[in-house]
C-alpha positions as CSV (number, residue, x, y, z in Angstrom):
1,X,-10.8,-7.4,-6.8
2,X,-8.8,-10.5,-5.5
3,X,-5.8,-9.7,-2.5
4,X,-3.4,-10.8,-5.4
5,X,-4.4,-8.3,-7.8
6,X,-4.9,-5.1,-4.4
7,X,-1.0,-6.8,-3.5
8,X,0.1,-6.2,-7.1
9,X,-1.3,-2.8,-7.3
10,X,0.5,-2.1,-3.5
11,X,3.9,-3.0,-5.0
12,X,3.7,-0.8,-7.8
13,X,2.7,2.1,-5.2
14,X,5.5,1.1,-3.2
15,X,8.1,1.0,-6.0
16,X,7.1,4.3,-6.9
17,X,7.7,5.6,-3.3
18,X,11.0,3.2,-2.6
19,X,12.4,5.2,-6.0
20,X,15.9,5.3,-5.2
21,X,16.0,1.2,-4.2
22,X,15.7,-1.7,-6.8
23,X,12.9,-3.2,-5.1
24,X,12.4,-6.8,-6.5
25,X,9.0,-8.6,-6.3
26,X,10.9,-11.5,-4.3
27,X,11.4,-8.5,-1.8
28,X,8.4,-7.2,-1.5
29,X,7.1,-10.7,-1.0
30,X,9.2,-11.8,1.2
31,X,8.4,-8.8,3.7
32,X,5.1,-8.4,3.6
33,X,4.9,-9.2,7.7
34,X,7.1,-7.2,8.3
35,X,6.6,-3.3,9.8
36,X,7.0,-0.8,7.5
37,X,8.8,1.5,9.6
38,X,11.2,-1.5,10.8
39,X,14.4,-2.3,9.4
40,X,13.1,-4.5,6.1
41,X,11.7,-1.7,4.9
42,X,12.7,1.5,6.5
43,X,10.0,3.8,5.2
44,X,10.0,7.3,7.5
45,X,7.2,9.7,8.4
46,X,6.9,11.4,4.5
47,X,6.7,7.7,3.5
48,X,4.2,6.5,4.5
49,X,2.4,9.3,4.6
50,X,3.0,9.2,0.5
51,X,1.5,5.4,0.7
52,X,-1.0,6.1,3.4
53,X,-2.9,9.1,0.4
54,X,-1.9,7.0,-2.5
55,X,-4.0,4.1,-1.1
56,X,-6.7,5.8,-0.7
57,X,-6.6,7.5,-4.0
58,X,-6.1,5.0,-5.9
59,X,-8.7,2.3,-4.0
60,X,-11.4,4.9,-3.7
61,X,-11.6,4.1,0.2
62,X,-10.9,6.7,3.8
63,X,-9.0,4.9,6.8
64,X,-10.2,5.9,10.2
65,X,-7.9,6.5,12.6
66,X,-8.5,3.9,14.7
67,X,-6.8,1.7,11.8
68,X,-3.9,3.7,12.4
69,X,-4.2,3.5,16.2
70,X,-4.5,-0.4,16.4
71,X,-1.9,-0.7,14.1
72,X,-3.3,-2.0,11.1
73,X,-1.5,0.0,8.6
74,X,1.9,-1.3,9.8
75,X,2.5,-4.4,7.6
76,X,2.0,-5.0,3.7
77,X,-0.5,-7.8,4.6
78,X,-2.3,-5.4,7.4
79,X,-2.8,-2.5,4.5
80,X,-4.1,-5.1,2.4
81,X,-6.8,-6.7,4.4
82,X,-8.2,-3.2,5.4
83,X,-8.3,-2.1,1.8
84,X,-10.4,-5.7,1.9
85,X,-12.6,-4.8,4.0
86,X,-13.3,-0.7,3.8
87,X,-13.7,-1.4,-0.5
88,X,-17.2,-1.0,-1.5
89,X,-19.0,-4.6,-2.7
90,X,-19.0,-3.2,-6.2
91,X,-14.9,-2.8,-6.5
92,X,-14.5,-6.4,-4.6
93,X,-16.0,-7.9,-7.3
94,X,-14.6,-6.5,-10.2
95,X,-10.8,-6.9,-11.9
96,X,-9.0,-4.5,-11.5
97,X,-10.4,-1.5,-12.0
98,X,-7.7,1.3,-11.3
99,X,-4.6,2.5,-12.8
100,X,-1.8,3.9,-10.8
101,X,-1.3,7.3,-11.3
102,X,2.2,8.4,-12.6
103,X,3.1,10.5,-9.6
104,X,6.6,10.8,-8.4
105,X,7.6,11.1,-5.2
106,X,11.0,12.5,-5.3
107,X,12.5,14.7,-2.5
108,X,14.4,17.5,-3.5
């Protein structure tokens, strides 16, 4: 699995939790340095937590806490090049393999 395709499959994941904004590709590329809790993107605590368990669900991978303490889950870019390196060899090397699941994440 290239960055392209693990980007592609973040965007979808983020659409899904950014459901009440029109999120545009051009967006999400466009801030993908940018923090997540900042004002590009404004995500809050039940946010990310939503992106933070999706990720791993869906890439079959466990942060560890000290990628949350040195701020590597902070950016698009960050997420993407720990999913990189925590996926095992087998996924890296295969096209995508996963399907997002059709959660939603709507607050009441």
């Amino acid at each position: 699995m290239k960055k392209d395709e693990i980007r592609d499959l973040l965007f979808t994941i983020v659409q899904k939790i950014l459901f009440d904004t029109l999120l545009t590709k051009k967006y999400y590329e466009s801030g993908m340095d940018y923090d997540l809790t900042g004002k590009y993107w404004n995500f809050d605590s039940v946010q990310l937590t939503y992106l933070f368990c999706e990720i791993e669900k869906v890439f079959h991978i466990q942060f560890a806490s000290q990628n949350l303490i040195h701020y590597r889950f902070i950016t698009i870019n960050k997420i993407v090049n720990q999913i990189v390196s925590l996926m095992p060899t087998s996924i890296k090397n295969k096209e995508v393999p996963y399907e997002i699941p059709q959660t939603s994440y709507e607050r009441a």
